[in-house]
MOPAC internal coordinates of N, CA, C and O (Angstrom, degrees):
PM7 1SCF
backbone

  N    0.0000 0     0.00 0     0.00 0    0    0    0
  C    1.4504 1     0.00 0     0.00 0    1    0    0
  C    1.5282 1   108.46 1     0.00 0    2    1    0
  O    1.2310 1   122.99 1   -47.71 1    3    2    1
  N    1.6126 1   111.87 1   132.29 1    3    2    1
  C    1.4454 1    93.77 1   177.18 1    5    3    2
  C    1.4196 1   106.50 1  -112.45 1    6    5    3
  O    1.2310 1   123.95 1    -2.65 1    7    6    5
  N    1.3743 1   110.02 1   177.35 1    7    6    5
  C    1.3116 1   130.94 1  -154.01 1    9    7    6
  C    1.7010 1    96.86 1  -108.56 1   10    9    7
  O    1.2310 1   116.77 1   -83.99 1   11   10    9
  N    1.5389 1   123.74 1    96.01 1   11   10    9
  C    1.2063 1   129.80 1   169.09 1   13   11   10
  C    1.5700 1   113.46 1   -73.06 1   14   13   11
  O    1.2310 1   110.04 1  -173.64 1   15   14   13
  N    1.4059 1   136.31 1     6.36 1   15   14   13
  C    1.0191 1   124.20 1  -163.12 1   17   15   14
  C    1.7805 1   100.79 1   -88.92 1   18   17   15
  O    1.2310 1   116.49 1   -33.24 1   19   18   17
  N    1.9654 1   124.28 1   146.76 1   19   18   17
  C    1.1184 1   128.61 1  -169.59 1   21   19   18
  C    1.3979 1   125.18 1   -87.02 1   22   21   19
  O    1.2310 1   131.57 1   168.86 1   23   22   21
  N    1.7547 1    95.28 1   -11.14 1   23   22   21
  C    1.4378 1   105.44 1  -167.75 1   25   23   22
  C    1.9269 1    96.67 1  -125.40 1   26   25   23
  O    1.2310 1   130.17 1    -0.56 1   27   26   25
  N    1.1185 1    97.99 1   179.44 1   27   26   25
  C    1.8581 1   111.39 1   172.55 1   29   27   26
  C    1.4248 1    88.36 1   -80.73 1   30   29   27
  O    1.2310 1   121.41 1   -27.66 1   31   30   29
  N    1.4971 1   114.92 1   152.34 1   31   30   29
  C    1.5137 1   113.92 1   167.61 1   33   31   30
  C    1.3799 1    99.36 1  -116.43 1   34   33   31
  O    1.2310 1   108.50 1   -23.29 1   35   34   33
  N    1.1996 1   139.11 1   156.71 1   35   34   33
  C    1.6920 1   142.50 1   162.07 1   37   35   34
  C    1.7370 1   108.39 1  -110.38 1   38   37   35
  O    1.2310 1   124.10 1   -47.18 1   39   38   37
  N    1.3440 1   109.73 1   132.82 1   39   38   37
  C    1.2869 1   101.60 1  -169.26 1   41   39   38
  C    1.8762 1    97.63 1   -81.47 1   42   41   39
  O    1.2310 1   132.85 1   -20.43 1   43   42   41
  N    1.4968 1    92.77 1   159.57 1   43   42   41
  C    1.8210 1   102.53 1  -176.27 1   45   43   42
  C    1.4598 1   109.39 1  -129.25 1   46   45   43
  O    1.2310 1   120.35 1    10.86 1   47   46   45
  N    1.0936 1   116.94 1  -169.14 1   47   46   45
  C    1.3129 1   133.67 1  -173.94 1   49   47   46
  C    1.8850 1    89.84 1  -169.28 1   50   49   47
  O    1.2310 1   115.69 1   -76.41 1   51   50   49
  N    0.9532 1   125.79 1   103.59 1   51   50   49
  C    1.3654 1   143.22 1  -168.26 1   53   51   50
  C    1.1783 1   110.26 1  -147.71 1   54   53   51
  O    1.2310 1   121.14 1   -37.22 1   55   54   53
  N    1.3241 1   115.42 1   142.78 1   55   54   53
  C    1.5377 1   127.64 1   154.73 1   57   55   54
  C    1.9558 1   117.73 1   -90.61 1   58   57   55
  O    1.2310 1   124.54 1   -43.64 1   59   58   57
  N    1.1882 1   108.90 1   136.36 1   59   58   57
  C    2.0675 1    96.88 1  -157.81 1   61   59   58
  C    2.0811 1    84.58 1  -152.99 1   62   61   59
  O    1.2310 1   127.31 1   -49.12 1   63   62   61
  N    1.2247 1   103.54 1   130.88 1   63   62   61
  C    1.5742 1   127.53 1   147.57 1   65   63   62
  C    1.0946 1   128.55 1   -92.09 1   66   65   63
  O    1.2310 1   125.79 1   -33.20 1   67   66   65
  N    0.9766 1   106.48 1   146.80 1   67   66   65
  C    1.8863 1   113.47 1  -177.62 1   69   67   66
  C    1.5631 1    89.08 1  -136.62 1   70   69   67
  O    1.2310 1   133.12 1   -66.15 1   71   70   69
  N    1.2945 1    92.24 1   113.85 1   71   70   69
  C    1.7126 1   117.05 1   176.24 1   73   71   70
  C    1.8846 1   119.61 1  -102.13 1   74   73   71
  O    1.2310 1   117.70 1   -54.37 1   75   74   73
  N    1.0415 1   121.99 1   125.63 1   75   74   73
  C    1.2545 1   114.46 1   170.08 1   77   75   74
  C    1.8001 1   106.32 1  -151.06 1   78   77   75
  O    1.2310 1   132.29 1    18.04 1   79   78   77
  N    1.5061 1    93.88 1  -161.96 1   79   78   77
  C    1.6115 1    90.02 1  -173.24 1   81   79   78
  C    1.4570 1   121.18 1    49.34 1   82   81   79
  O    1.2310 1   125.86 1  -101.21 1   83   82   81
  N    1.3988 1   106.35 1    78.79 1   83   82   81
  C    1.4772 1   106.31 1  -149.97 1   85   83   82
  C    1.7643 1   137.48 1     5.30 1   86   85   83
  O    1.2310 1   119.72 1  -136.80 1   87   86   85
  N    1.0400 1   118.13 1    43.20 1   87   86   85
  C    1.1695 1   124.84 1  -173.82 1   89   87   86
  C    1.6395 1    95.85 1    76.42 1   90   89   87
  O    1.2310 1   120.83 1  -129.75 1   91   90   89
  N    1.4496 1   116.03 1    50.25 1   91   90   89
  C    1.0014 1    98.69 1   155.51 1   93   91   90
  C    1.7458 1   136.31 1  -119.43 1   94   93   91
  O    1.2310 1   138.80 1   171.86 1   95   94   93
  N    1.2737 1    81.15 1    -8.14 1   95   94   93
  C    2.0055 1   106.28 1   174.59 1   97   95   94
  C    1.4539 1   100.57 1  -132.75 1   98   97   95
  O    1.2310 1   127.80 1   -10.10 1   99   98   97
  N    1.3797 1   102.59 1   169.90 1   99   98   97
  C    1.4173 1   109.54 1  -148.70 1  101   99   98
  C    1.1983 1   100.09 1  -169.47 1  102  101   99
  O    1.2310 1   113.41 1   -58.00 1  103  102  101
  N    1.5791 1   130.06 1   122.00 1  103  102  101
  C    1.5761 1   116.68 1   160.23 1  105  103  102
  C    1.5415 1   109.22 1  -149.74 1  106  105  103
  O    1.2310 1   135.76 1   -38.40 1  107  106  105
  N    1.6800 1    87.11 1   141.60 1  107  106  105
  C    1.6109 1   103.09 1  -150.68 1  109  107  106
  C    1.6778 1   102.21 1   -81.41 1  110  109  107
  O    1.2310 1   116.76 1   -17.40 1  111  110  109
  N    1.2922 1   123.78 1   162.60 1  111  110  109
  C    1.4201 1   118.78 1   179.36 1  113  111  110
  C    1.5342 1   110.35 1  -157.91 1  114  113  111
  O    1.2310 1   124.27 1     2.98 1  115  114  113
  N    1.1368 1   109.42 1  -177.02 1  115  114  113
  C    1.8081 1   103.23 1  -174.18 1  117  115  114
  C    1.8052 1   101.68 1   -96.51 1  118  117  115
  O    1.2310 1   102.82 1   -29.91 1  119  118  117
  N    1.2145 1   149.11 1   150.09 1  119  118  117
  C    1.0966 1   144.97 1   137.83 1  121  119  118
  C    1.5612 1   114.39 1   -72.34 1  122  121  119
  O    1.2310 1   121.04 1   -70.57 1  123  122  121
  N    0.8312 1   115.62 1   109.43 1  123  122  121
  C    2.0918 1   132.04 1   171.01 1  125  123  122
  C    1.2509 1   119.29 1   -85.22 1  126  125  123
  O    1.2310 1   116.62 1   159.12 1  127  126  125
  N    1.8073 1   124.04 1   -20.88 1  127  126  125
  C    1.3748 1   121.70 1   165.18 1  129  127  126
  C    1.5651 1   101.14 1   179.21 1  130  129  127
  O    1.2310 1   127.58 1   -21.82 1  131  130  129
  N    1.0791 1   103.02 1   158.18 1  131  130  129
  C    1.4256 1   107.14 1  -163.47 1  133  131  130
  C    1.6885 1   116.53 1  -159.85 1  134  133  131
  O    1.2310 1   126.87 1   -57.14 1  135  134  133
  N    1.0849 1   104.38 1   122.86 1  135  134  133
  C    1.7062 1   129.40 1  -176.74 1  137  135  134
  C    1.1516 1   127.70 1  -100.21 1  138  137  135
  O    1.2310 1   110.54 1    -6.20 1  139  138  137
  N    1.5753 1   135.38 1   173.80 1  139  138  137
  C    1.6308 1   139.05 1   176.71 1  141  139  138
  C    1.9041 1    93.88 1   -69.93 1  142  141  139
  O    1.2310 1   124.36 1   134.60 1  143  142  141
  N    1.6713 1   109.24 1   -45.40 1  143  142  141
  C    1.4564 1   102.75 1  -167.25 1  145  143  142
  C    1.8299 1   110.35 1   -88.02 1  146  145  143
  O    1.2310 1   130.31 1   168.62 1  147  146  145
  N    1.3149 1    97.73 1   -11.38 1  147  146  145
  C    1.7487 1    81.99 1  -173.74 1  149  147  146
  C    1.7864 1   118.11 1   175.88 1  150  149  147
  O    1.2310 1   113.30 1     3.51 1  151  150  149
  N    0.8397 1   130.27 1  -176.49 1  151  150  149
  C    1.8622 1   122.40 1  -160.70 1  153  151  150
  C    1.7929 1    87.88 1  -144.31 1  154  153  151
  O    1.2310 1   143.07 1   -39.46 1  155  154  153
  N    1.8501 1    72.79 1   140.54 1  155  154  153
  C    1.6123 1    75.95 1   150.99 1  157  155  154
  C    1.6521 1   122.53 1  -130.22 1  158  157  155
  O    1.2310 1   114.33 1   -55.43 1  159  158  157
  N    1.4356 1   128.35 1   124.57 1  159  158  157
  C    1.8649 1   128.93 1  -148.07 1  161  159  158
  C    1.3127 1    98.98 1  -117.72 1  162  161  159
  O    1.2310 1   126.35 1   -35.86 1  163  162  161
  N    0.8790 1   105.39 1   144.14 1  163  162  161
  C    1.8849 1   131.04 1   168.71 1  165  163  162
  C    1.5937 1   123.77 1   -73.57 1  166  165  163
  O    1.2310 1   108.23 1   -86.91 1  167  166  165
  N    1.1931 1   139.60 1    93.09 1  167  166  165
  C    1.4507 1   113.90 1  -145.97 1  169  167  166
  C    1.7265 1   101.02 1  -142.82 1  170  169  167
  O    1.2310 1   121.27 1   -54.75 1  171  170  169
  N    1.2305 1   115.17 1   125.25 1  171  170  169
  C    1.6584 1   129.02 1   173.19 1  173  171  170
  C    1.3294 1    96.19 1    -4.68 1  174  173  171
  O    1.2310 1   118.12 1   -37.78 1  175  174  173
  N    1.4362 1   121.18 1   142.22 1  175  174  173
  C    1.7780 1   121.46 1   159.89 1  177  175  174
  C    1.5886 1   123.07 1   -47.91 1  178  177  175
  O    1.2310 1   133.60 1   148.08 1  179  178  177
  N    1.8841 1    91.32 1   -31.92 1  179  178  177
  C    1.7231 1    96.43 1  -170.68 1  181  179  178
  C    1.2260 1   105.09 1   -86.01 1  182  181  179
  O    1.2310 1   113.05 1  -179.58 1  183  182  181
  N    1.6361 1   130.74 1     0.42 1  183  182  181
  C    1.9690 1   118.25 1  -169.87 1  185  183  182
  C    1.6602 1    79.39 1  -104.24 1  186  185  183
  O    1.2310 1   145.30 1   -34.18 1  187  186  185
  N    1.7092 1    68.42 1   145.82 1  187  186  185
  C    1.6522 1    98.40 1   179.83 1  189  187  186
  C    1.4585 1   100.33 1  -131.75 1  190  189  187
  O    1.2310 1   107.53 1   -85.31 1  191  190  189
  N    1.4671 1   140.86 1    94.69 1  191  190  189
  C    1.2770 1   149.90 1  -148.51 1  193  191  190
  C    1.7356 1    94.78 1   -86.20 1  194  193  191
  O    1.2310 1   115.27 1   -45.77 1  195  194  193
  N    1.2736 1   126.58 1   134.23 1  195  194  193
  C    1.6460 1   125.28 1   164.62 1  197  195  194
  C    1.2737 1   124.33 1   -58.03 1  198  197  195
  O    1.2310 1   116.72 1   -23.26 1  199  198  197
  N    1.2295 1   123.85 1   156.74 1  199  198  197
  C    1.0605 1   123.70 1  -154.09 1  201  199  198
  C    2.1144 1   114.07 1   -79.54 1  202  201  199
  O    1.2310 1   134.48 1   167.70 1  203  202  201
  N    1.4936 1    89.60 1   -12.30 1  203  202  201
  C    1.8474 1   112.22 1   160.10 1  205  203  202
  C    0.6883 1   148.44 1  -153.39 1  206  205  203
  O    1.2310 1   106.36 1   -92.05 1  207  206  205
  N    1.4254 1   142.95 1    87.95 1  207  206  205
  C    1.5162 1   146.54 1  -137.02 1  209  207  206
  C    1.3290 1   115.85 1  -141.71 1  210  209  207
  O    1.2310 1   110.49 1    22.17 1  211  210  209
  N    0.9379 1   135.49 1  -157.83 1  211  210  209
  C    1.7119 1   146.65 1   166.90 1  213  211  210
  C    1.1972 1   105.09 1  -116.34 1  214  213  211
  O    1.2310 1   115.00 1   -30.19 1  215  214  213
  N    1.2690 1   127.09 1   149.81 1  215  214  213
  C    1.8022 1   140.18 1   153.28 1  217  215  214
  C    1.6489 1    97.32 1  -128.94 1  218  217  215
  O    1.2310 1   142.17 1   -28.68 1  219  218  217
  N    1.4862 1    74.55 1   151.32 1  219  218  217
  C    1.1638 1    96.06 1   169.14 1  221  219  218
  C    1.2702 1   121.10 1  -141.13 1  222  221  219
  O    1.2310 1   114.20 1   -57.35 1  223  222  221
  N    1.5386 1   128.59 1   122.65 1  223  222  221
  C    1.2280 1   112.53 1   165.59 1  225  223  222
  C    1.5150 1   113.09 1  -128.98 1  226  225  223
  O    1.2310 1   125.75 1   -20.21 1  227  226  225
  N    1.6108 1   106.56 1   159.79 1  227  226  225
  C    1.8428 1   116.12 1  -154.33 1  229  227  226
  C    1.4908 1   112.48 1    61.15 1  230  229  227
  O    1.2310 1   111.10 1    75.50 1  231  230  229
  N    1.2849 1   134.35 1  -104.50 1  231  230  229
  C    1.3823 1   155.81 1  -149.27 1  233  231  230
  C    1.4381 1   103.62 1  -126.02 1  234  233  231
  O    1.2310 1   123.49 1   142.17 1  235  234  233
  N    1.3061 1   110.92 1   -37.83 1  235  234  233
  C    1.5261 1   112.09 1  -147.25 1  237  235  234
  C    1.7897 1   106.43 1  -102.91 1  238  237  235
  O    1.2310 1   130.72 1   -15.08 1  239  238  237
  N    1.1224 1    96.91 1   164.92 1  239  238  237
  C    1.9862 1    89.00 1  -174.62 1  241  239  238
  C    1.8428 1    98.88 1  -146.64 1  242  241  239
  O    1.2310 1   128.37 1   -52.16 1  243  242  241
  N    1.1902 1   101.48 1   127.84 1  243  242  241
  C    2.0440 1   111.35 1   157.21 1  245  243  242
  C    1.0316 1    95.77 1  -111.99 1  246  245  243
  O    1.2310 1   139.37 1   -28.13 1  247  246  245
  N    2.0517 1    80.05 1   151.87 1  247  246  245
  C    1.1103 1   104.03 1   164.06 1  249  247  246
  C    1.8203 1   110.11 1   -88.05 1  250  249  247
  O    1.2310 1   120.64 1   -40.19 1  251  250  249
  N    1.7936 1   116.39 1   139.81 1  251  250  249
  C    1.0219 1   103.43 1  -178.54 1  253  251  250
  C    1.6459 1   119.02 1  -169.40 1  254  253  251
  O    1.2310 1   119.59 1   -10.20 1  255  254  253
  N    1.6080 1   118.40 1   169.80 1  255  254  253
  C    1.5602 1   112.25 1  -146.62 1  257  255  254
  C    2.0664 1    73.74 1  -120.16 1  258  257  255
  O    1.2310 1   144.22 1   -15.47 1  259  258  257
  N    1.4656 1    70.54 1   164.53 1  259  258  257
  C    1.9455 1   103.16 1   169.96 1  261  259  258
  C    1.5732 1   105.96 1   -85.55 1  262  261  259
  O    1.2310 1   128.81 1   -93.77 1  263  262  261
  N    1.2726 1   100.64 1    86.23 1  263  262  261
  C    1.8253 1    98.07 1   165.61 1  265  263  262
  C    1.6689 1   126.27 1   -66.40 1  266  265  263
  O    1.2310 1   117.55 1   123.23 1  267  266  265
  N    1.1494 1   122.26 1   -56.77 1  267  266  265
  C    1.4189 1   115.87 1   158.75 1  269  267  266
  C    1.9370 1   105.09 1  -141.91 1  270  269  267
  O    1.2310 1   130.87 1    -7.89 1  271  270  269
  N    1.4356 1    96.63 1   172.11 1  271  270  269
  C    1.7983 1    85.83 1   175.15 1  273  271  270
  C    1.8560 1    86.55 1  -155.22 1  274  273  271
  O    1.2310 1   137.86 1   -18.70 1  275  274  273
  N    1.4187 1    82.99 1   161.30 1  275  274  273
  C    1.6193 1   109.59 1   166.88 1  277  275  274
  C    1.6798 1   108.97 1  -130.28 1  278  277  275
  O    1.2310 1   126.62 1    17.02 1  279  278  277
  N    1.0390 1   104.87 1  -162.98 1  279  278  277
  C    1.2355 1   116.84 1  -143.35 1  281  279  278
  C    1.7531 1    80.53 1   -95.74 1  282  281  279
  O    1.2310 1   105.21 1   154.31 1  283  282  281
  N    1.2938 1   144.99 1   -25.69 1  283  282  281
  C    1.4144 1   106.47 1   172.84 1  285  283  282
  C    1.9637 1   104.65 1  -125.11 1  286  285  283
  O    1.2310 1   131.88 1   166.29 1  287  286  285
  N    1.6766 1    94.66 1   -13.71 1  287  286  285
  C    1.5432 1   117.43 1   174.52 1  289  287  286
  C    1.3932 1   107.80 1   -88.93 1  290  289  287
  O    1.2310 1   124.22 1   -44.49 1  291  290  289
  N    1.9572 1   109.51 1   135.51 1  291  290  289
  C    1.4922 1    99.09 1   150.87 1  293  291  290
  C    1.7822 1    90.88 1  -128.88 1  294  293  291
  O    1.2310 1   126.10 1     3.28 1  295  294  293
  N    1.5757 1   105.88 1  -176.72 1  295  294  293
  C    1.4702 1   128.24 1  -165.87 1  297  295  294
  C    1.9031 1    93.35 1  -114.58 1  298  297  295
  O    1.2310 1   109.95 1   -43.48 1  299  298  297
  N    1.2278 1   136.47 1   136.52 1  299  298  297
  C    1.1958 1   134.95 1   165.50 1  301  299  298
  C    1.7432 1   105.60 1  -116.07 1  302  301  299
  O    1.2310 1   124.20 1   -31.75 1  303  302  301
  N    1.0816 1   109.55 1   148.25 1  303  302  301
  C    1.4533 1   100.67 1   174.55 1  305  303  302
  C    2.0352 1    69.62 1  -145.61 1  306  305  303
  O    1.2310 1   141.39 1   -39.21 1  307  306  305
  N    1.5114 1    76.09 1   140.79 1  307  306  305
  C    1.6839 1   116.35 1  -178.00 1  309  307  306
  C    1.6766 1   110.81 1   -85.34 1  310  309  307
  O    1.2310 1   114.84 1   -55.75 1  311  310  309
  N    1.1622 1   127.39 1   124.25 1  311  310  309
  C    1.5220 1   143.13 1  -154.25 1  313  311  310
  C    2.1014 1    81.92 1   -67.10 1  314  313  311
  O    1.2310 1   132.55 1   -37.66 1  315  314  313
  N    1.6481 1    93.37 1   142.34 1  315  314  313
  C    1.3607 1    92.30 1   179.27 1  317  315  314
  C    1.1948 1   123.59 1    71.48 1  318  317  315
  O    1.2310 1   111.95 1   144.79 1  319  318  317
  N    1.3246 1   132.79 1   -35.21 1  319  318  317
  C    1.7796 1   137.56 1   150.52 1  321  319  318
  C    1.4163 1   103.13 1     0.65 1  322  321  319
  O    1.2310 1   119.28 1   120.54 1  323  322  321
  N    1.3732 1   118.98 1   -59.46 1  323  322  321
  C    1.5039 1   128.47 1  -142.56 1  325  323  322
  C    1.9598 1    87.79 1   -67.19 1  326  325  323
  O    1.2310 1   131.97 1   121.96 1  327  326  325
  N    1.2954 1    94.49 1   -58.04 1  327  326  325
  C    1.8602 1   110.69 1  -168.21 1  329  327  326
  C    1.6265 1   110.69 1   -60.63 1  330  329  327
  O    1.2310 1   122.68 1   129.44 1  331  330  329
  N    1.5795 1   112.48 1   -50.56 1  331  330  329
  C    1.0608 1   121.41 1   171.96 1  333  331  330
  C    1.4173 1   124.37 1   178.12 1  334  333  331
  O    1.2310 1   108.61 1     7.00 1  335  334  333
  N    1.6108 1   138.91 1  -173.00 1  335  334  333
  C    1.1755 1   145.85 1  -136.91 1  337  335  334
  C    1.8695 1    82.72 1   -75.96 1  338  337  335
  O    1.2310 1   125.30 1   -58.34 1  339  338  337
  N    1.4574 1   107.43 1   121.66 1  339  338  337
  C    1.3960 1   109.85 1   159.04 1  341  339  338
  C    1.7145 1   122.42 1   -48.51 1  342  341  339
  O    1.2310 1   117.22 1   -33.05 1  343  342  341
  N    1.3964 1   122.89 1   146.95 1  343  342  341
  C    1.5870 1   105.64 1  -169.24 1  345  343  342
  C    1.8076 1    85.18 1  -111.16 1  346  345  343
  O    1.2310 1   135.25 1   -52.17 1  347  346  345
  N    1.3226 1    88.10 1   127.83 1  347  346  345
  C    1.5239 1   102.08 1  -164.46 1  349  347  346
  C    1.6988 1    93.33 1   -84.36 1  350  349  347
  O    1.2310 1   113.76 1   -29.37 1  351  350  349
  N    1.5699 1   129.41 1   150.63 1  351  350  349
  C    1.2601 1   146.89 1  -172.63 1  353  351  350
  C    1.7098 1   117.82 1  -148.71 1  354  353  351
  O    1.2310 1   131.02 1   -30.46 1  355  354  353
  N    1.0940 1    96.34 1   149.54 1  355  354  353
  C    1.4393 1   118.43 1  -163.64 1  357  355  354
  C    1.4902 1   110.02 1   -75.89 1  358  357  355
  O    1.2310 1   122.03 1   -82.04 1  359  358  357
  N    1.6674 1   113.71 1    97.96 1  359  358  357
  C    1.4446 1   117.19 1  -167.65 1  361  359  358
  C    1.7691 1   132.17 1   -38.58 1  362  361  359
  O    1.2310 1   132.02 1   168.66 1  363  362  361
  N    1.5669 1    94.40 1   -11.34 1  363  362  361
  C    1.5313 1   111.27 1   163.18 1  365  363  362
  C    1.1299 1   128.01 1   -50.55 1  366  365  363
  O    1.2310 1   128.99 1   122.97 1  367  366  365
  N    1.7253 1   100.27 1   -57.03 1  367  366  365
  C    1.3039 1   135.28 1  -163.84 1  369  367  366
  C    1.8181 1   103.34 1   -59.36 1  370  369  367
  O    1.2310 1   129.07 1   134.36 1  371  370  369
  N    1.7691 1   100.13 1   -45.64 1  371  370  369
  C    1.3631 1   106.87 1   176.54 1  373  371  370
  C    1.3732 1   130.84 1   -74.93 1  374  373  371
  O    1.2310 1   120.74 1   154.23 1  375  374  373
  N    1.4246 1   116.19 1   -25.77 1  375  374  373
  C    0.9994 1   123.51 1   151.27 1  377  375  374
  C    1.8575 1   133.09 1   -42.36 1  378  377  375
  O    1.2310 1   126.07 1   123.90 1  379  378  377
  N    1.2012 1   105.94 1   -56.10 1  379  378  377
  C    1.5661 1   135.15 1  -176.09 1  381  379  378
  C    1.6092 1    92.07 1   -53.01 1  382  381  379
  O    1.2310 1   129.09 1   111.14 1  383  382  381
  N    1.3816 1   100.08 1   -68.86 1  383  382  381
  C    1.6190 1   113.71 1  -175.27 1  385  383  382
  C    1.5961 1   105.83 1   -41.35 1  386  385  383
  O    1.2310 1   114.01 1   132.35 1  387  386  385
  N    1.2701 1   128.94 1   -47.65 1  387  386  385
  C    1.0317 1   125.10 1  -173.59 1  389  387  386
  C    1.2587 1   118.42 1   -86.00 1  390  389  387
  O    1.2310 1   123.31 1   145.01 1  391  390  389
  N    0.9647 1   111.26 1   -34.99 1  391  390  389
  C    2.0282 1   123.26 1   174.12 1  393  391  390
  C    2.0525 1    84.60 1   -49.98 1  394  393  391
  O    1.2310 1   124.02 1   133.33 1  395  394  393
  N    1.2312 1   109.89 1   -46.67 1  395  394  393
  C    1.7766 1   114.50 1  -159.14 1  397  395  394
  C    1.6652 1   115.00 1   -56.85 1  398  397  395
  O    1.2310 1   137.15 1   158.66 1  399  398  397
  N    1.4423 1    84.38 1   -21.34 1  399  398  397
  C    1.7211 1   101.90 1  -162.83 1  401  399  398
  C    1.0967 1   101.82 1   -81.15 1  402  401  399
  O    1.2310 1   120.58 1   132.95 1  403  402  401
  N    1.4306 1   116.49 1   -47.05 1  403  402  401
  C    1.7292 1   126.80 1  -170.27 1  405  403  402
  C    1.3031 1    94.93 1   -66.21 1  406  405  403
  O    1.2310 1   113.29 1   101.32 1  407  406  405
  N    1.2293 1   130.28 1   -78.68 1  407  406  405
  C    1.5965 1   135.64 1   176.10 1  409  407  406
  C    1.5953 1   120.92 1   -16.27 1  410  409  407
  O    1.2310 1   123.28 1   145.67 1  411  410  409
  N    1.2859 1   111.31 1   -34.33 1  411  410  409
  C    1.1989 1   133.89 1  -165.98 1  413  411  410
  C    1.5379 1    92.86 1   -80.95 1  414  413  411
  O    1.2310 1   129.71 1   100.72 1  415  414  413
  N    1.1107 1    98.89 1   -79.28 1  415  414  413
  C    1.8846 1   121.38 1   176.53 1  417  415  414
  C    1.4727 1   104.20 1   -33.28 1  418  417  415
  O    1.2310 1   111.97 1   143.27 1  419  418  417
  N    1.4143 1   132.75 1   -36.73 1  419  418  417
  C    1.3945 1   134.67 1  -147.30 1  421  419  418
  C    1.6365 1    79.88 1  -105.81 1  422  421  419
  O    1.2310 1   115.35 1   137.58 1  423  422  421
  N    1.1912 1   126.43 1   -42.42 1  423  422  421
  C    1.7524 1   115.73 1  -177.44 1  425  423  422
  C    1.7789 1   117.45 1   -70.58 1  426  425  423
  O    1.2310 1   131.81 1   141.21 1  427  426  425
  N    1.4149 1    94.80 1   -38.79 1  427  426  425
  C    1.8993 1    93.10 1   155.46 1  429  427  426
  C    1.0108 1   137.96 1   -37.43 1  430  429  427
  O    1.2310 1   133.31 1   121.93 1  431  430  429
  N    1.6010 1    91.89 1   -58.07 1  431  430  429
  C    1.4416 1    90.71 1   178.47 1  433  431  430
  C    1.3753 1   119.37 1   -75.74 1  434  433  431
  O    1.2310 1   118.32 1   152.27 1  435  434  433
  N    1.4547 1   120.81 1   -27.73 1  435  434  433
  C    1.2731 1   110.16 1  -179.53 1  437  435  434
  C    2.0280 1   109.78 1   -67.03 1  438  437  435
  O    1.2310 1   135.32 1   138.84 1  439  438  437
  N    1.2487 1    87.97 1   -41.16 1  439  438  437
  C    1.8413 1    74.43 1   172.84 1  441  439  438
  C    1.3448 1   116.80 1   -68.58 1  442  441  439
  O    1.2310 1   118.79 1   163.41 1  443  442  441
  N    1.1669 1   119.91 1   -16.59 1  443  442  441
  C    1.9856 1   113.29 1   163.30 1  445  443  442
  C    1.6399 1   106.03 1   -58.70 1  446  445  443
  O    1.2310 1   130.31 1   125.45 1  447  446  445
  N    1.4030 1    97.71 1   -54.55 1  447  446  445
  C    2.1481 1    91.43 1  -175.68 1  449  447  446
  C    1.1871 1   102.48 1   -63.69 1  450  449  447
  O    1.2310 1   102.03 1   144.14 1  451  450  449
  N    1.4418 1   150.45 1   -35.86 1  451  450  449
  C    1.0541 1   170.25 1  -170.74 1  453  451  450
  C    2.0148 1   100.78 1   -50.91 1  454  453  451
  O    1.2310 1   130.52 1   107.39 1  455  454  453
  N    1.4440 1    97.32 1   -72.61 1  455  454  453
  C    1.3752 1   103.39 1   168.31 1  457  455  454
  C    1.4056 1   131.03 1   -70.06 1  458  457  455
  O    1.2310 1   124.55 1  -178.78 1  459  458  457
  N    1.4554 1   108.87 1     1.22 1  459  458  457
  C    1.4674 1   107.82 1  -169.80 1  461  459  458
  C    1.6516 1   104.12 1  -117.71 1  462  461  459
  O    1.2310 1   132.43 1  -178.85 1  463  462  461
  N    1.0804 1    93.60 1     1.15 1  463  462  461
  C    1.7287 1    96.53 1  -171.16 1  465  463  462
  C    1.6223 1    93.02 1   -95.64 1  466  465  463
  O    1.2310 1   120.10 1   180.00 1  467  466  465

């Protein structure tokens, strides 16, 4: 069997979230090893992670897709992995950004009723 992975992985013992729905669900999982391109997490039988979200584990947050999963394992590969070293960011930072978006979205629309009234 060969080993498609792009980076060295180091095995972990981590605590890691996978956040989506604008930060509005969240499910926690184990990190088991972890690379520049991607993680592999330990996760309840019943979480079923989306197919693109952010994790974050410690401080830091990727952006990142569902490469394969089993029934208590999934595979993450980190957006950009493929091209090069993901630029890892401060789960704050991602947060903010997204709080910015909604805010944004919620003032649109009010200037659409705004103009239509």
């Amino acid at each position: 069997m060969s080993d498609r992975r792009q980076s060295d992985r180091r095995k972990t013992y981590l605590g890691g979230t996978i956040v989506f729905n604008s930060d509005g669900s969240t499910i926690n999982c184990l990190v088991r090893n972890l690379s520049a391109s991607g993680a592999m997490i330990e996760l309840d039988w019943l979480s079923h992670p989306p197919a693109k979200f952010y994790f974050e584990t410690g401080k830091r947050a990727y952006w990142a897709n569902t490469a394969w999963r089993t029934a208590r394992e999934a595979g993450l590969l980190f957006a950009d992995g493929s091209v090069s070293v993901p630029e890892l960011v401060p789960i704050e930072w991602v947060r903010r950004l997204n709080r910015s978006k909604a805010e944004r979205q919620q003032l649109l629309r009010q200037v659409q009723d705004l103009r239509s009234a």
